[in-house]
MIVEXTI-472380 format. One record per residue (C-alpha): residue number from 1; chain; x, y, z. Coordinates in Angstrom, 2 decimals, decimal comma. Example, Ala and Ser with C-alpha at 12.3 -4.5 7.8 and 13.67 -1.06 7.14 Angstrom:
<sites>
   num   chaine         u         v         w
     1        A     12,30     -4,50      7,80
     2        A     13,67     -1,06      7,14
</sites>
This chain:
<sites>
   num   chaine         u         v         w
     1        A      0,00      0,00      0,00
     2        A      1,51      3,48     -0,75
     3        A      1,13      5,82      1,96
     4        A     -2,03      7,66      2,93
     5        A     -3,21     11,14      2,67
     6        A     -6,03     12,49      4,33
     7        A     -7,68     15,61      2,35
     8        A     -7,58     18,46      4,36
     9        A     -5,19     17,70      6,79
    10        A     -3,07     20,66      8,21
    11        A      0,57     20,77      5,20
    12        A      1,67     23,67      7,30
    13        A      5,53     22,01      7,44
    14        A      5,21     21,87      3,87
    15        A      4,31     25,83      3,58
    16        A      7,45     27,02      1,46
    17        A      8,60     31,11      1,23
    18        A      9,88     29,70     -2,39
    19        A     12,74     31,10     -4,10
    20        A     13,90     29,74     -7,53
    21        A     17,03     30,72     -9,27
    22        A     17,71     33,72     -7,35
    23        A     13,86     34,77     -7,89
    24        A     11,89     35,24     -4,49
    25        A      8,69     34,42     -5,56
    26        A      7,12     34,28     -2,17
    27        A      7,80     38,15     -2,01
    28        A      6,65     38,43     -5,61
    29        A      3,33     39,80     -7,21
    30        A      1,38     37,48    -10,03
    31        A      2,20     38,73    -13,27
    32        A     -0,30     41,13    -14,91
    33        A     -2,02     40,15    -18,00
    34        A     -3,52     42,33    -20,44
    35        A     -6,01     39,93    -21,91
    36        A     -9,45     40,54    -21,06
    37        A    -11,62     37,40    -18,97
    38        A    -13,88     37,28    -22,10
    39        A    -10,89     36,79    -24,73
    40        A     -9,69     34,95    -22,81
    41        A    -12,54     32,84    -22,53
    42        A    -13,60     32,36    -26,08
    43        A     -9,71     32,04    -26,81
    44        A     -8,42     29,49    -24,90
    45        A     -7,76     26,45    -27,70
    46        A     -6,58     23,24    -26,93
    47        A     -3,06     23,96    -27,66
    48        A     -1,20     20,75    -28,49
    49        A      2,47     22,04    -30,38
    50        A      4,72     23,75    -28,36
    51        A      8,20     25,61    -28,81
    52        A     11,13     23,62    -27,28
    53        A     11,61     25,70    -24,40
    54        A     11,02     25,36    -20,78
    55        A      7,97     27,49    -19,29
    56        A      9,54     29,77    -16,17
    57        A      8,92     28,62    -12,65
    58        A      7,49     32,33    -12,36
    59        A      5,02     31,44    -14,78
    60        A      4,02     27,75    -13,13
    61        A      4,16     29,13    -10,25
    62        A      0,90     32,01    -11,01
    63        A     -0,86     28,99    -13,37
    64        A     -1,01     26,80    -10,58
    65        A     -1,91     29,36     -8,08
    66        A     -4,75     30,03    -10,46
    67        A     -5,28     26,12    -10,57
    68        A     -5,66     26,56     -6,30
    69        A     -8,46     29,12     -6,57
    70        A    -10,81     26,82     -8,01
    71        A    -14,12     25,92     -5,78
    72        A    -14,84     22,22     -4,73
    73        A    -17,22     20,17     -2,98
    74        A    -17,43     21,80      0,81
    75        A    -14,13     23,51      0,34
    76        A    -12,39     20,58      0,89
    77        A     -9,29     21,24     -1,68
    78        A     -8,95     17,51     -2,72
    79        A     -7,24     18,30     -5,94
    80        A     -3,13     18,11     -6,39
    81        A     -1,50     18,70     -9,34
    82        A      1,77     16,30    -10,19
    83        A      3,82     18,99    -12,16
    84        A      6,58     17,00    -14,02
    85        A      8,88     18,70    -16,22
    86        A     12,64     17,73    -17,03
    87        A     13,55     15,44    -13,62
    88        A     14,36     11,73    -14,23
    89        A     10,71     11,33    -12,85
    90        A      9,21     13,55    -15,46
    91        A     11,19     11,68    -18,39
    92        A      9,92      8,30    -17,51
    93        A      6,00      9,57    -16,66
    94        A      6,09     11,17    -20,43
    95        A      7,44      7,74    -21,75
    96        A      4,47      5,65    -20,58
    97        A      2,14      8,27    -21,32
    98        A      3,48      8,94    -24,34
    99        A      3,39      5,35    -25,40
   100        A      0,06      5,14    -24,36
   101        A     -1,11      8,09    -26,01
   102        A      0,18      6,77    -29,62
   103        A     -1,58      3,57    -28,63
   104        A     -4,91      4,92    -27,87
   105        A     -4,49      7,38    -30,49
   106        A     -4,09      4,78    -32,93
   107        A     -6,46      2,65    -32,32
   108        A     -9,29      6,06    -32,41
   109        A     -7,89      6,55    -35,57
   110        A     -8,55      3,49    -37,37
   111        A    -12,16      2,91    -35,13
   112        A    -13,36      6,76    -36,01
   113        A    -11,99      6,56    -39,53
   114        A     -9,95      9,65    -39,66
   115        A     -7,95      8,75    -42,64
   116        A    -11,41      8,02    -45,16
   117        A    -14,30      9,96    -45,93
   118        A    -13,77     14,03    -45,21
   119        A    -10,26     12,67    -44,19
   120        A     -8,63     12,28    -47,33
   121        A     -8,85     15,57    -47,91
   122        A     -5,82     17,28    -46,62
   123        A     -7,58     20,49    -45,87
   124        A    -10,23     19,04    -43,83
   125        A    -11,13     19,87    -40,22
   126        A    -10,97     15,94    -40,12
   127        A     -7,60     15,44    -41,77
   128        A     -6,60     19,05    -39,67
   129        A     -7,25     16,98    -36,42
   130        A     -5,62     13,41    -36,95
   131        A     -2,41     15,61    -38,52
   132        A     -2,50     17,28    -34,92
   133        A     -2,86     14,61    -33,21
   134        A     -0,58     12,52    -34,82
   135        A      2,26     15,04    -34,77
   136        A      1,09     15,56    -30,79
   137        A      1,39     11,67    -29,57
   138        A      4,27     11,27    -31,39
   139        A      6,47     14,36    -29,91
   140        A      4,65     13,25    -26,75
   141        A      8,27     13,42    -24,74
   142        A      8,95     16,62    -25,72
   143        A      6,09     18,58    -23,63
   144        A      8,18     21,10    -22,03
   145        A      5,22     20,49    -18,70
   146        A      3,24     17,74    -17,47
   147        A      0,86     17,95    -15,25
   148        A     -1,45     15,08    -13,39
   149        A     -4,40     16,35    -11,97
   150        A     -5,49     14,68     -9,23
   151        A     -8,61     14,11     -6,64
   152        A     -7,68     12,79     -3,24
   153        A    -10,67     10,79     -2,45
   154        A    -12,16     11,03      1,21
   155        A    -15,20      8,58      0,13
   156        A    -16,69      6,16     -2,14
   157        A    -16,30      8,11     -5,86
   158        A    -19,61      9,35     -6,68
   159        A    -20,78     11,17     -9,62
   160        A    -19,80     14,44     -8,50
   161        A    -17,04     14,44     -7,03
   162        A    -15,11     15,36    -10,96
   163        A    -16,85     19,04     -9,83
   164        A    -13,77     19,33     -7,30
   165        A    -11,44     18,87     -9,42
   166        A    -11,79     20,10    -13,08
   167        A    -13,18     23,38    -12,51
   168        A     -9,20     23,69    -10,80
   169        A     -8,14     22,02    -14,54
   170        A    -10,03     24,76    -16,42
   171        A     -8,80     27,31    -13,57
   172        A     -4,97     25,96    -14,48
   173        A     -5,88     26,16    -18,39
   174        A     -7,37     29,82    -18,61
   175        A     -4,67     31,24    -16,61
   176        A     -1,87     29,45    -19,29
   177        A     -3,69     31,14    -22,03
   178        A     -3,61     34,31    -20,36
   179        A     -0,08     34,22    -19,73
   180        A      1,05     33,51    -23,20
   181        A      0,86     29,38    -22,74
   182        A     -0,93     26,70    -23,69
   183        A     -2,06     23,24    -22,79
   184        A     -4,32     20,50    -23,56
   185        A     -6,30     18,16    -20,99
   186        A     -6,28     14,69    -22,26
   187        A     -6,55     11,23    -20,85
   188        A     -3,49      9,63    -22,33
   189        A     -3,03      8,57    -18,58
   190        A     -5,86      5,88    -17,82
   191        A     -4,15      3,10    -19,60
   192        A     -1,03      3,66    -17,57
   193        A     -2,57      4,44    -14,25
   194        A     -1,04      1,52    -12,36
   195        A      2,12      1,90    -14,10
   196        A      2,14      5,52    -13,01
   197        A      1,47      4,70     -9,85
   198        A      4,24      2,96     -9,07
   199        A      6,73      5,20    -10,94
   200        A      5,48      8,18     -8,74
   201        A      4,28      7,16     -5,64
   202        A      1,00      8,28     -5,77
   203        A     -1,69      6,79     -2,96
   204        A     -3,94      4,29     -3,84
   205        A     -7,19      6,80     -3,20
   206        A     -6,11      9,23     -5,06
   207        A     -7,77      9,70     -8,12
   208        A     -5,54     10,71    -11,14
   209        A     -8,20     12,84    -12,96
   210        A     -6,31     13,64    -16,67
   211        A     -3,41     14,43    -18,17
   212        A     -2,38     18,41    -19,07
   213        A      0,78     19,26    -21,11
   214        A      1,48     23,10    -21,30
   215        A      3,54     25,07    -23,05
   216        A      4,68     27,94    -25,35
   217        A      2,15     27,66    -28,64
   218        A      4,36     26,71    -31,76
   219        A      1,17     28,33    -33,33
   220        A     -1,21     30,84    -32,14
   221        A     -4,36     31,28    -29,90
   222        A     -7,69     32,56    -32,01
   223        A    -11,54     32,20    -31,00
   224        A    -12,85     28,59    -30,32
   225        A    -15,79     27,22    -32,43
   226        A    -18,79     25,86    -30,97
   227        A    -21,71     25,56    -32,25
   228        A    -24,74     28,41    -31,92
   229        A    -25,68     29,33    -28,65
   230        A    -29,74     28,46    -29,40
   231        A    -28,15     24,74    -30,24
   232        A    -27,02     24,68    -26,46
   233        A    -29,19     27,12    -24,62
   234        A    -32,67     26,77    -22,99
   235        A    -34,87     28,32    -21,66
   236        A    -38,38     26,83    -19,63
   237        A    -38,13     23,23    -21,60
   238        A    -36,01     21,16    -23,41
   239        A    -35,09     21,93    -26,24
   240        A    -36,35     25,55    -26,69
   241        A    -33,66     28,47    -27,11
   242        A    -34,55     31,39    -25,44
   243        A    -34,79     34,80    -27,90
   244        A    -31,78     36,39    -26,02
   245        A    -29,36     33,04    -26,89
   246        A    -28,32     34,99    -30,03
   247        A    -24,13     35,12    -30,65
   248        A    -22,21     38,19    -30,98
   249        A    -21,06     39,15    -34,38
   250        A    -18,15     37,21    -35,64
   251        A    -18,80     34,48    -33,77
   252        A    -17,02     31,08    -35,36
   253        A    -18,82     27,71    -35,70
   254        A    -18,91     23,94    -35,83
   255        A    -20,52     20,94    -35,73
   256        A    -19,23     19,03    -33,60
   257        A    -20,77     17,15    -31,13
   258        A    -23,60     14,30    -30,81
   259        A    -26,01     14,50    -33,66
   260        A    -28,52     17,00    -33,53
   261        A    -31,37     14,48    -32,91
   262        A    -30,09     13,23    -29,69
   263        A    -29,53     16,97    -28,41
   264        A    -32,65     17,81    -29,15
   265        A    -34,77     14,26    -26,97
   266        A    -32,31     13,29    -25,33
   267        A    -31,69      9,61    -26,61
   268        A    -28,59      8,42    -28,96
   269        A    -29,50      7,84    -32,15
   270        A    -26,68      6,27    -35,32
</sites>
C-alpha cells in the first residue's frame, strides 16, 4: 500500500517562502495580463504544439496558483497537481504516457476513420485533427510540462465528485492562455494508471483525474468554435432556445458534437 493522505489535513511544514534561481517568488506579485476574462474565454484552444523551451517557474508558479483558486465540494481542496517537467521522474512519466497516447491514439484513428471519408482531404477539419494529433502523440516526450491532476478521495467516488477537481483544470488552463501558454487536458493517462502509480508514488485513493501538457504555442491562440448558442441554450423546456441566446457578431462555428437528434430528446441515435 503506498502511503495515505487524508484531504484536508493541516501541510503547514510543507508551507514554502519559495525562491527559484535567485527569484523570491514568495515576495513576488502574479504577473499582470492584459487579456481581457472574455478573450480569454472564447480564446483558450486546446493547444497541443509547443516551442522547445522550458515554461519559467514564475510562470508555473501564477498557473497553478490560479489552478488553487478553483471551488470544490465543501471547500475541501482535494485536488493536487503532479507537475513533471525535465527530472528523471518527469522523463519516464512522459514515456508511458506517451506510449500510451500513440496507442490509444491509434487505435481512435482506425475505429473513427480519420484517414477516409472528409479525411482524405488534406484540408479538412478531419484530416486538420488526426495531422494534430498525430504530430502531438508522437512528440509526446517533448512537452516542455506535465501535469497530473489529481482528486484525493475522502469517500466512495460518486458522480460528482469530478466538480472538485476540473473546474481547478479549467482554472490551471485559462490562466496558461492568459499568460502567453498553452495546454491541452487529455486522458493519455488511464491506460497507464497503475504503471504511473508505481513510478510516482501516488496513494492508492487518489484519483488521477487527466493528463495536461502546457507550453509555449508553436502556433497561435484565435476564438474557439462551438456551435450556436440556441443549439445549447434553454430556456423553460427542453429543447427551446430562449430569444436572447443569439451570438455576438463574428462568432465562429462547428458541428461538432452528438447529432442534432439526440440533443434535441435526449436519446442516442446512429
Amino acid at each position: 500500500m503506498r502511503r495515505p493522505h487524508q484531504a484536508g489535513q493541516s501541510v503547514a511544514g510543507n508551507v514554502r517562502t519559495g525562491t527559484h534561481g535567485g527569484e523570491d517568488l514568495g515576495n513576488s506579485p502574479l504577473p499582470s495580463v492584459t487579456v481581457g476574462l472574455f478573450e480569454v474565454l472564447t480564446t483558450t484552444r486546446a493547444i497541443r504544439r509547443y516551442r522547445d523551451e522550458p515554461v519559467p517557474p514564475a510562470a508555473l508558479r501564477a498557473i497553478l496558483f490560479a489552478a488553487t483558486r478553483a471551488p470544490s465540494g465543501s471547500n475541501r481542496q482535494p485536488f493536487r497537481f503532479l507537475v513533471l517537467t525535465d527530472g528523471p521522474m518527469a522523463r519516464a512519466a512522459k514515456k508511458l504516457i506517451g506510449e500510451s497516447a500513440r496507442r490509444t491514439w491509434g487505435t481512435k484513428r482506425e475505429v473513427d476513420r480519420y484517414d477516409s471519408g472528409s479525411g482524405v482531404a488534406e484540408n479538412s477539419p478531419k484530416a486538420r485533427m488526426a495531422r494534430a494529433m498525430q504530430a502531438y502523440v508522437d512528440d509526446f516526450e517533448r512537452v516542455p510540462v506535465l501535469i497530473l491532476p489529481c482528486l484525493v478521495r475522502y469517500r466512495q467516488p460518486t458522480p460528482m465528485e469530478g466538480a472538485s477537481v476540473y473546474p481547478a483544470c479549467q482554472n490551471l488552463l485559462l490562466a496558461t492562455r492568459a499568460l502567453g501558454f498553452g495546454g491541452v487536458f487529455t486522458g493519455w493517462n488511464f491506460a497507464v494508471d497503475k504503471e504511473l502509480r508505481d513510478l510516482l508514488e501516488i496513494p492508492d485513493e487518489t484519483f488521477i483525474a487527466g493528463t495536461i501538457t502546457l507550453g509555449k504555442p508553436a502556433g497561435k491562440h484565435g476564438p474557439v468554435r462551438r456551435r450556436p448558442m440556441s443549439e445549447l441554450v434553454y430556456e423553460e423546456r427542453w429543447g427551446v432556445a430562449p430569444d436572447w441566446a443569439v451570438d455576438p457578431p463574428g462568432t465562429e462555428f462547428t458541428s461538432a458534437g452528438p447529432p442534432r437528434a439526440a440533443a434535441n430528446d435526449g436519446t442516442a441515435k446512429s
